[in-house]
One Martini backbone bead per residue (centre of mass of N, CA, C, O) as a GRO file, in nm:
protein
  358
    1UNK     BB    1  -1.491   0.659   2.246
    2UNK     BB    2  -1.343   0.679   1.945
    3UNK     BB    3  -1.310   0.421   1.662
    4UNK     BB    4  -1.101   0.273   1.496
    5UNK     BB    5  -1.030   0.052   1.228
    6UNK     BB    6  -0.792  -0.201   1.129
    7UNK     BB    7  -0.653  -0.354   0.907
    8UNK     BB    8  -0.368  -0.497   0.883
    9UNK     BB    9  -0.210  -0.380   1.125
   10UNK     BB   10   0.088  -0.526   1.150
   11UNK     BB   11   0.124  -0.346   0.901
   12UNK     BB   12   0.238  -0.079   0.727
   13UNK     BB   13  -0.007   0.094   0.714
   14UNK     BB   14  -0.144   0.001   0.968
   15UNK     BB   15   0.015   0.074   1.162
   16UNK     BB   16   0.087   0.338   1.124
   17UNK     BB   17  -0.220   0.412   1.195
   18UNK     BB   18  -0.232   0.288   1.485
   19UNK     BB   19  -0.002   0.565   1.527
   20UNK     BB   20  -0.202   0.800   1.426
   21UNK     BB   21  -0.479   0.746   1.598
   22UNK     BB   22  -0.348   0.719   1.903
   23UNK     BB   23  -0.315   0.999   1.881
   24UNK     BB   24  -0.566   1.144   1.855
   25UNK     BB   25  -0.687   0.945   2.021
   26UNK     BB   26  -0.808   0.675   1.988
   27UNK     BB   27  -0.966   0.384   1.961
   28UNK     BB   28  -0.770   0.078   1.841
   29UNK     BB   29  -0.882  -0.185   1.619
   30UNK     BB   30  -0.700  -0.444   1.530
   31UNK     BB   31  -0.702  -0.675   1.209
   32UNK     BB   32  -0.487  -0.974   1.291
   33UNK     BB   33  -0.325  -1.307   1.108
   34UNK     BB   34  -0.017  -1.329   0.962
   35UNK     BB   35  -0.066  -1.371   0.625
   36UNK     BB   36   0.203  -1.280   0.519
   37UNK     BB   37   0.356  -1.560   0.603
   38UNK     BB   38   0.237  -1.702   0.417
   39UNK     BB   39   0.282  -1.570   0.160
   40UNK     BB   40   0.632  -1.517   0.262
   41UNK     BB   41   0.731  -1.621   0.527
   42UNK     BB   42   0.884  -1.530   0.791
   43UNK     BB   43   1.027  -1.286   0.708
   44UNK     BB   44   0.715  -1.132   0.646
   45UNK     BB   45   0.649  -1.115   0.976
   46UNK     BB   46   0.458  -0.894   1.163
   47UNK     BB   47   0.506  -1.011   1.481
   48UNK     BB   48   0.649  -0.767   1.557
   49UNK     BB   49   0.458  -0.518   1.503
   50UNK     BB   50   0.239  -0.626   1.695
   51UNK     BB   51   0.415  -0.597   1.937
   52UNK     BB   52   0.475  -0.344   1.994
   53UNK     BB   53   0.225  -0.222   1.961
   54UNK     BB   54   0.127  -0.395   2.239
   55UNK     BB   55   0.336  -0.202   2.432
   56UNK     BB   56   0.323   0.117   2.276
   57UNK     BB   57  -0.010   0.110   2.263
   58UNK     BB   58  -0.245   0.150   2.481
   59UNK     BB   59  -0.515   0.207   2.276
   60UNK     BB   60  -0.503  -0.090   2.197
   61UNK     BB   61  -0.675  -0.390   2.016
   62UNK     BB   62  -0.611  -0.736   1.921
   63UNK     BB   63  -0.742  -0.900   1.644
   64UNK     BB   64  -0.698  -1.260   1.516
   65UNK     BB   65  -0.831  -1.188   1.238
   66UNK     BB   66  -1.031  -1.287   0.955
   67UNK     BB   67  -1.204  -1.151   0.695
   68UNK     BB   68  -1.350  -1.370   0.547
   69UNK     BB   69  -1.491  -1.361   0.809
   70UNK     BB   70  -1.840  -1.252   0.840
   71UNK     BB   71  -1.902  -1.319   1.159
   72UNK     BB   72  -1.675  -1.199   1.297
   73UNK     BB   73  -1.697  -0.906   1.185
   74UNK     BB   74  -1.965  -0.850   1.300
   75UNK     BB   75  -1.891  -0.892   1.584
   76UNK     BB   76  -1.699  -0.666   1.594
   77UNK     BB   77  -1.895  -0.434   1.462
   78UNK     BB   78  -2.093  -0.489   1.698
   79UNK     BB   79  -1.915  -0.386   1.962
   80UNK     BB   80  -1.882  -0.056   1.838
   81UNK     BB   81  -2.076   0.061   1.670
   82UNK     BB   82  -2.093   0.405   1.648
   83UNK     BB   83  -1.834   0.458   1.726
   84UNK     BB   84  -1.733   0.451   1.478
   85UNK     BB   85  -1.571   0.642   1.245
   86UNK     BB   86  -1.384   0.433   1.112
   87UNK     BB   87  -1.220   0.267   0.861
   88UNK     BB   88  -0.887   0.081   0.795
   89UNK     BB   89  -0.801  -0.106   0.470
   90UNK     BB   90  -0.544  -0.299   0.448
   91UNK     BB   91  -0.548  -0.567   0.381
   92UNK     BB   92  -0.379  -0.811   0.150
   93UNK     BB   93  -0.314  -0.974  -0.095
   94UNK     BB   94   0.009  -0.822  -0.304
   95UNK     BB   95   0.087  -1.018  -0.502
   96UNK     BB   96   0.116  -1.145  -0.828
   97UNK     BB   97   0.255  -1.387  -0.808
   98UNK     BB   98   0.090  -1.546  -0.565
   99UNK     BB   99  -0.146  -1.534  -0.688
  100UNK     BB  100  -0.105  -1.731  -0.965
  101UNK     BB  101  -0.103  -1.961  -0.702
  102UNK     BB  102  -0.392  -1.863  -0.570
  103UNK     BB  103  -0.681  -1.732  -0.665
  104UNK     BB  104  -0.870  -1.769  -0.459
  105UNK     BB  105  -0.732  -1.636  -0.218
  106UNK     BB  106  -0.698  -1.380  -0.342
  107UNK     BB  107  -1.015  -1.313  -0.373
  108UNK     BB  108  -1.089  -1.350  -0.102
  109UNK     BB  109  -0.916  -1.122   0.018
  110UNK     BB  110  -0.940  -0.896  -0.133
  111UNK     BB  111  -1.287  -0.870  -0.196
  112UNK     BB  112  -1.477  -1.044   0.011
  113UNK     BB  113  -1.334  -0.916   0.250
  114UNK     BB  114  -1.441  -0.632   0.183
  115UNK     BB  115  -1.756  -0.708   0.151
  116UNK     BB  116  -1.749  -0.748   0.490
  117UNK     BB  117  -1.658  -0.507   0.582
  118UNK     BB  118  -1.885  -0.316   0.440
  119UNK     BB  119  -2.144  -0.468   0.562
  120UNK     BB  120  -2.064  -0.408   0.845
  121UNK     BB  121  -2.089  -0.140   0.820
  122UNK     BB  122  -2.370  -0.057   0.702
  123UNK     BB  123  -2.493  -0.219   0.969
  124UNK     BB  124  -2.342  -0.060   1.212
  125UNK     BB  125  -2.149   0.184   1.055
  126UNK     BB  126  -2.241   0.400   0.834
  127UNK     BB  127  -2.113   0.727   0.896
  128UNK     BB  128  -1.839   0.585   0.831
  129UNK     BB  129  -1.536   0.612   0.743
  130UNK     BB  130  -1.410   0.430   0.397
  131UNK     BB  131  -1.086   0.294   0.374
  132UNK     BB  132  -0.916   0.202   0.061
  133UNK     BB  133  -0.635  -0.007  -0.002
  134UNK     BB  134  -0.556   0.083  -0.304
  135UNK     BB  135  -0.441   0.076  -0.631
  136UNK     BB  136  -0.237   0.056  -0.967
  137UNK     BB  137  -0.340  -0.243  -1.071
  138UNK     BB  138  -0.626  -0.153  -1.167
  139UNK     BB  139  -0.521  -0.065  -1.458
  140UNK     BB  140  -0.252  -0.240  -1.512
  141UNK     BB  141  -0.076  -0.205  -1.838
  142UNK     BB  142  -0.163   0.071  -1.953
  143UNK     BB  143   0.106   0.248  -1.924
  144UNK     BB  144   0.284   0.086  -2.141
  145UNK     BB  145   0.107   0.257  -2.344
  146UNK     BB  146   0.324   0.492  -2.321
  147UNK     BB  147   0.522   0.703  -2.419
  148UNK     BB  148   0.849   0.603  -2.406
  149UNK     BB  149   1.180   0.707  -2.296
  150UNK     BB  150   1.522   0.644  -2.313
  151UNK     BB  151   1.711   0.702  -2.007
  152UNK     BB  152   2.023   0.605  -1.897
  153UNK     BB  153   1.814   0.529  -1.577
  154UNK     BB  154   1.540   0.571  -1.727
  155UNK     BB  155   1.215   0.619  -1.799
  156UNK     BB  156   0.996   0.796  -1.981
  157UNK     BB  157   0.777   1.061  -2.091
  158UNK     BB  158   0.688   1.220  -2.285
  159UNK     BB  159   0.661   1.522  -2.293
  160UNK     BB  160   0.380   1.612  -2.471
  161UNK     BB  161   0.238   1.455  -2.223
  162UNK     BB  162   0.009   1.500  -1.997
  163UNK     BB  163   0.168   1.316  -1.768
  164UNK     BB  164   0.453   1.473  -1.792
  165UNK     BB  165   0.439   1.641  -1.522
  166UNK     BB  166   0.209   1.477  -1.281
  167UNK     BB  167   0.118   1.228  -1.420
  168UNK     BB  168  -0.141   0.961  -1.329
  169UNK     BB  169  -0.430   0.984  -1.343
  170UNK     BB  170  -0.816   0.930  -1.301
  171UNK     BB  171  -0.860   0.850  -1.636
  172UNK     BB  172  -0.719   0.600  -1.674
  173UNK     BB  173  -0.831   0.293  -1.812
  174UNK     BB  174  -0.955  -0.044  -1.672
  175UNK     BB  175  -0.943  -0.173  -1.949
  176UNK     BB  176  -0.786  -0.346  -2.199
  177UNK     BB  177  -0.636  -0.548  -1.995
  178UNK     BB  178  -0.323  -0.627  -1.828
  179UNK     BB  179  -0.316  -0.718  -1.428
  180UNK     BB  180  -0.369  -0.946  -1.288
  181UNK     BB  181  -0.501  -1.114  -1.035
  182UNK     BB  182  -0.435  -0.886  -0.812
  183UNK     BB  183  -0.574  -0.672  -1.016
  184UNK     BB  184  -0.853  -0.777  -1.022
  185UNK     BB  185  -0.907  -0.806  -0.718
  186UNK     BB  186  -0.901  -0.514  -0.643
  187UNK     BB  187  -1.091  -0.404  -0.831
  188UNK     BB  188  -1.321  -0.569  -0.722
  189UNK     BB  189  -1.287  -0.397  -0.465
  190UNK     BB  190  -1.283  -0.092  -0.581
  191UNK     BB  191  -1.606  -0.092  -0.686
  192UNK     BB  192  -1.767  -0.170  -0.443
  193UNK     BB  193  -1.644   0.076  -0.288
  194UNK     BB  194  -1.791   0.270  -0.464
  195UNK     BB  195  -2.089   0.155  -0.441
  196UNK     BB  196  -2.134   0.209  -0.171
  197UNK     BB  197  -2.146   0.496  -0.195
  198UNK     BB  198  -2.326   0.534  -0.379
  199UNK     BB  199  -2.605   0.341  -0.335
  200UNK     BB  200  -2.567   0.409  -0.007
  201UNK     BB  201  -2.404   0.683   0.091
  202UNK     BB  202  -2.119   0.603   0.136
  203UNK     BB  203  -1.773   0.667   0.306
  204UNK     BB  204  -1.607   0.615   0.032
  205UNK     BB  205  -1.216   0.551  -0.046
  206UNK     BB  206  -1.010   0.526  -0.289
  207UNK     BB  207  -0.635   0.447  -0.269
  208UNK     BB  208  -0.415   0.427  -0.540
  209UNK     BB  209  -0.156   0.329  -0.532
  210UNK     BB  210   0.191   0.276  -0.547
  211UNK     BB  211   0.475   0.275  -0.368
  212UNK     BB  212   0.457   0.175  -0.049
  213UNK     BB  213   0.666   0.274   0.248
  214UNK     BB  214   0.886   0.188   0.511
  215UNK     BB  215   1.018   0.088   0.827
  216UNK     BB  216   0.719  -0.084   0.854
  217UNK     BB  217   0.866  -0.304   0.588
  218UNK     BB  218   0.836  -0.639   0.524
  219UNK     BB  219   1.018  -0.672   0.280
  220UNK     BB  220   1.027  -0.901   0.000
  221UNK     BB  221   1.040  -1.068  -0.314
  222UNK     BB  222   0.769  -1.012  -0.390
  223UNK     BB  223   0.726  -0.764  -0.172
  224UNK     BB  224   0.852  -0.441  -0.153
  225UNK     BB  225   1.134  -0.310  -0.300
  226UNK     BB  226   1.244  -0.102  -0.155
  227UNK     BB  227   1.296  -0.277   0.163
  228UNK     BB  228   1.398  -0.524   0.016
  229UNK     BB  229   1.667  -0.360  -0.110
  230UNK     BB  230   1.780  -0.259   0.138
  231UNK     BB  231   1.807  -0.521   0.297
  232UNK     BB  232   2.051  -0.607   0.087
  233UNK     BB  233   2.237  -0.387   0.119
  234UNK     BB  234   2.288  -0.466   0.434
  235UNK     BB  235   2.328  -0.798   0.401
  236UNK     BB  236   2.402  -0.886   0.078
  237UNK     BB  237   2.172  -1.018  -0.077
  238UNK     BB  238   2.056  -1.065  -0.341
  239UNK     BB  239   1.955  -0.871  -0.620
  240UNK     BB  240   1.665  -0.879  -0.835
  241UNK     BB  241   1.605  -0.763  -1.189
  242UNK     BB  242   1.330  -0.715  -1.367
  243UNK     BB  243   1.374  -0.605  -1.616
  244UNK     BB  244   1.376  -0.258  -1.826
  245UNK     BB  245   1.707  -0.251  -1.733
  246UNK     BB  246   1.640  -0.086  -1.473
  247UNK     BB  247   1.422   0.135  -1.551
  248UNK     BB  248   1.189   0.129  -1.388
  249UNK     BB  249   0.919   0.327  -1.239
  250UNK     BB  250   0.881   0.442  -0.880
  251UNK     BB  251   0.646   0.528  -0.661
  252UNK     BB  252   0.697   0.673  -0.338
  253UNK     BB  253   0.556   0.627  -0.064
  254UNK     BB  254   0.512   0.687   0.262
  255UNK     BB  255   0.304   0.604   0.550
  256UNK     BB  256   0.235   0.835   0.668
  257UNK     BB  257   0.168   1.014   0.376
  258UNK     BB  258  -0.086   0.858   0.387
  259UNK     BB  259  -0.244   0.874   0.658
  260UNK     BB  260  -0.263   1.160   0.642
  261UNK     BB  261  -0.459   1.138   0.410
  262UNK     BB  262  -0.688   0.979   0.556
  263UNK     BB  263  -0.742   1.183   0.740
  264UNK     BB  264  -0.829   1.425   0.548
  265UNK     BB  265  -1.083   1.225   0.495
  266UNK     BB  266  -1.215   1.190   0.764
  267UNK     BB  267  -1.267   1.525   0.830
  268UNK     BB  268  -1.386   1.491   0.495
  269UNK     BB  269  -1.617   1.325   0.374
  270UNK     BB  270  -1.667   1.131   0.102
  271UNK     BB  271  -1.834   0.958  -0.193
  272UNK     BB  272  -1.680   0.780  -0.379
  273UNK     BB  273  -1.396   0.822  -0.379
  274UNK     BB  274  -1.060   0.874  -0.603
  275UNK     BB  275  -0.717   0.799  -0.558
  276UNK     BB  276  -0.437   0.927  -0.639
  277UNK     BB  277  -0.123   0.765  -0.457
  278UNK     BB  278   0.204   0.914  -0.410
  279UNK     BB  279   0.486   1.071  -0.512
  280UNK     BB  280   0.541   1.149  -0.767
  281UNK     BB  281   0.737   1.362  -0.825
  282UNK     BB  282   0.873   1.398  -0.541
  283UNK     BB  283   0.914   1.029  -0.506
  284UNK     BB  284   1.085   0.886  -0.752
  285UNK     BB  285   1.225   0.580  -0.881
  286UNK     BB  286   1.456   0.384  -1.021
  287UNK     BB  287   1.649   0.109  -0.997
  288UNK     BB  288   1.908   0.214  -1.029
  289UNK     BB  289   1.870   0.434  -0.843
  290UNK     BB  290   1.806   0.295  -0.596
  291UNK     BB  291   2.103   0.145  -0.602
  292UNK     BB  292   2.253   0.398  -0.546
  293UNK     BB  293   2.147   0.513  -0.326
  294UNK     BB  294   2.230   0.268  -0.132
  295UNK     BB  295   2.524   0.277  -0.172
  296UNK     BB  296   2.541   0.547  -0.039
  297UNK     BB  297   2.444   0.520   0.232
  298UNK     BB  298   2.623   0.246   0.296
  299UNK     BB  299   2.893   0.194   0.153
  300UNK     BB  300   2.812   0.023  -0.051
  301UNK     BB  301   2.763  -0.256  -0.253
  302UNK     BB  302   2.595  -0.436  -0.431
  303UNK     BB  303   2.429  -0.753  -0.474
  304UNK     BB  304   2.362  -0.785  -0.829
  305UNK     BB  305   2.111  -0.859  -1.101
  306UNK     BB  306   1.928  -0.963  -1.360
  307UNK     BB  307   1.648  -1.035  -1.579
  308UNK     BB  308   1.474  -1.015  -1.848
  309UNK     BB  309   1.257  -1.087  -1.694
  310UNK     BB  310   0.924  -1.001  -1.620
  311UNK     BB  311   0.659  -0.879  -1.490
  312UNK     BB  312   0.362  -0.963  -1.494
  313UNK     BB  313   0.211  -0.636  -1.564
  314UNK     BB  314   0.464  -0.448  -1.522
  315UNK     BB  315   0.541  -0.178  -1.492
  316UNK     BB  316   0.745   0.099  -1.682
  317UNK     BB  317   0.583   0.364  -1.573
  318UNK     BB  318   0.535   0.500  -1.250
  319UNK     BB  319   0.329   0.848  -1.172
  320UNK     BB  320   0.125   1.036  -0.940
  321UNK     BB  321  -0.123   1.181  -0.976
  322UNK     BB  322  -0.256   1.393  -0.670
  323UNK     BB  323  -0.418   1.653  -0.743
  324UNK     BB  324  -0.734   1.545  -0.640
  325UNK     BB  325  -0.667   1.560  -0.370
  326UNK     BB  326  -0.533   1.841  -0.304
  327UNK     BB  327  -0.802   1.967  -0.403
  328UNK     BB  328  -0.975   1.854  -0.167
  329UNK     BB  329  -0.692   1.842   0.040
  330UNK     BB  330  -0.476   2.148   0.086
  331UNK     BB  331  -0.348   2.027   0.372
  332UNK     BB  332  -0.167   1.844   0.219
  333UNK     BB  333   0.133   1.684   0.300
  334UNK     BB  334   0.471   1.626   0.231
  335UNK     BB  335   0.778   1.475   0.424
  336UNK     BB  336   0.899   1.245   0.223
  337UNK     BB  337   1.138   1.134  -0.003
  338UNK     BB  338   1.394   0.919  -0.082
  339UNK     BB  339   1.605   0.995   0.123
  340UNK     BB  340   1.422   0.947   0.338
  341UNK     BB  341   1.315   0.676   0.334
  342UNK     BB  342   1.598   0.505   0.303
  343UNK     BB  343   1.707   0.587   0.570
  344UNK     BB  344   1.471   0.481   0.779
  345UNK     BB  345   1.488   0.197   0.680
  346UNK     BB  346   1.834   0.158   0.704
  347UNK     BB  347   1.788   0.191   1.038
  348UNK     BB  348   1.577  -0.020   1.108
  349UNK     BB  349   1.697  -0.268   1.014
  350UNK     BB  350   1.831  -0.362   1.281
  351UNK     BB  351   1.596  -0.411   1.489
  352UNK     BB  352   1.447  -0.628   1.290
  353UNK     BB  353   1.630  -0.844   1.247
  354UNK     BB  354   1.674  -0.900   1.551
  355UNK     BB  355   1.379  -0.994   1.568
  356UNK     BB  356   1.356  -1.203   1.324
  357UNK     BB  357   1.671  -1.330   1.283
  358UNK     BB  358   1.812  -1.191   0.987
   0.00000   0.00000   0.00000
C-alpha cells in the first residue's frame, strides 16, 4: 500500500491531508507532537482533532515526533522508503508575533524542520512528491507598497494596476522588503525546497498560501483571524482589529480546496514548482466584512474594538493570483466562498468548544 507521510497531521491543513488521502486510498503516516499548544496556549491545542483522526480514520497511524529531531525524521522515513508517495509538510510555527518573542525556536522549526525532512525524502523516497505549505509572508511587506485606494469597507488596488484583477502573482520580489522572523523563516524555508527540486531532481512545490482556514482551524488571538473571529462572534469575547481602519484584506482558502490542490500536484508532480495559492478574487474579504458576514450569520452583534497599531510586516491588501497553478493542474476547482466557510466554521464550533472545554 502506498503511503502519504503529513507533518503537522492534527493541525488545520494536516488534518485535512489525513482525511483526504486515506480516502483516496493511502496508508497514512501522521507526524505530531501538538506544539501549537506550546506555542499558543490550552485553547490552540490540537489533541482534539488528533483524537478524532485516530477514532475515526481507520487507515491513519500517529507519530508523536518533533520535525527537529532529524534522527527520528529518518528513522521514520526509512521504516516506510519506496512506499512513500508523497510527504505532506504541513507543521510550522505560524505566528508573526510568536516569532519575534523565540526566534530560534521560529527558525529551527520552520527552517531546520524543513531541511530534516527533505533529506530523509532524498534519501529513503527521492521520487516521492514533497509539498511545503510555505506562505504569502515570503514577500515581506512589499505588497503594501502596491498603490492602494481606501474604499468604505476595505483598501484596493488601483483598477490600472496589473494585479488588480486577478491578485498578486509570483513575480512579485521576496527582496527588500520587512518580512517578520516568521516570514524570513518560511522564506529560507521556501528557497531550500525549490533547491532541492532544482539541484537534486526532486518532486517538490511550494505553496505560498493566503489564509488558509476551515472547521478544523484550532484558532487563536495569534493566529487562524478567521476561525479566531468566528469563535468571538459564537462565545461573545471580544476581538481586537489591529490597524489599517479594518479595512485590510485577505484571502481565505478552505482546507479542503488546498489539499485538493496537493492532489492535483501529486497526481502529475514537477520539479521545484511555485504557486501562489488562496481565495483569490473568488474568496477575500476585508476585517470590516468579515465582522459583518459574522454577525450576520449568526445573528448577533460581535463584540470588538480596534487599535491603531497594526502587526509588523503585516498585509494591507492580499489577493492571491493562483492563475499559474489553474494554469498546470486545469482541473482543480474552489468548493467554497466566504460565506460557505464561515457556515462551516460556526457550526463546527459547538462540538470544537465542548471538546476543549472552551
Amino acid at each position: 500500500m502506498s503511503v502519504v507521510l503529513v507533518t503537522g497531521s492534527a493541525g488545520l491543513i494536516g488534518a485535512e491531508s489525513v482525511r483526504f488521502f486515506a480516502a483516496e486510498g493511502f496508508d497514512v503516516v501522521g507526524i505530531d507532537n501538538d506544539m501549537r499548544r506550546i506555542f499558543f496556549g490550552d485553547e490552540a491545542s490540537t489533541a482534539w482533532s488528533r483524537q478524532r483522526l485516530e477514532i475515526e480514520v481507520e487507515n491513519y497511524r500517529h507519530v508523536d515526533g518533533d520535525i527537529r529531531d532529524a534522527a527520528l525524521m529518518d528513522q521514520i522515513f526509512g521504516r516506510y522508503g519506496g512506499d512513500v508517495a508523497a510527504v505532506v509538510h504541513t507543521a510550522a510555527q505560524p505566528s508573526h508575533d510568536w516569532a519575534a518573542s523565540d526566534p530560534q525556536t521560529d527558525f529551527t522549526v520552520n527552517a531546520n524542520g524543513t531541511l530534516n525532512l527533505l533529506e530523509a525524502t532524498r534519501r529513503h523516497c527521492p521520487d516521492a512528491a514533497f509539498i511545503f505549505t510555505s506562505t504569502n509572508k515570503v514577500y515581506g511587506d512589499a505588497p503594501n507598497l502596491l498603490p492602494l485606494i481606501e474604499e468604505k469597507l476595505r483598501w484596493e488596488v488601483s483598477p490600472e494596476h496589473p494585479f488588480a484583477a486577478y491578485g498578486i502573482d509570483e513575480s512579485m520580489s521576496v527582496d527588500s522588503c520587512l518580512h517578520s522572523l516568521f516570514g524570513a523563516s518560511k522564506l529560507a524555508a521556501d528557497v531550500v525546497v525549490q533547491e532541492y527540486g532544482r539541484y537534486f531532481g526532486m518532486r517538490t512545490a511550494c505553496f505560498r498560501g493566503g489564509c488558509l482556514t476551515g472547521p478544523g482551524h484550532s484558532g487563536t488571538k495569534l493566529h487562524g483571524f478567521l476561525a479566531y473571529l468566528a469563535r468571538c462572534a459564537v462565545t461573545g469575547d471580544r476581538y481586537t482589529v489591529l490597524g489599517y481602519k479594518g479595512k485590510q484584506v485577505r484571502d481565505n482558502i478552505h482546507s479542503y480546496d488546498l489539499v485538493n490542490a496537493f492532489w492535483h500536484f501529486i497526481q502529475a508532480p514537477r520539479a521545484a514548482a511555485v504557486y501562489n495559492i488562496g481565495g483569490s478574487r473568488h474568496a477575500n474579504c476585508s476585517m470590516l466584512e468579515a465582522i459583518a458576514a459574522c454577525e450576520r450569520l449568526t445573528g448577533k452583534a460581535m463584540n470588538w474594538c480596534y487599535s491603531e497599531q497594526n502587526r509588523t510586516g503585516d498585509h494591507i491588501w492580499w489577493v492571491s493570483d493562483v492563475r499559474r497553478f489553474q494554469g498546470d493542474y486545469p482541473g482543480w476547482r474552489y468548493r467554497y466562498d466566504i460565506d460557505a466557510i464561515l457556515e462551516e466554521i460556526i457550526d463546527g464550533l459547538a462540538w470544537k468548544l465542548k471538546a476543549v472545554g472552551g
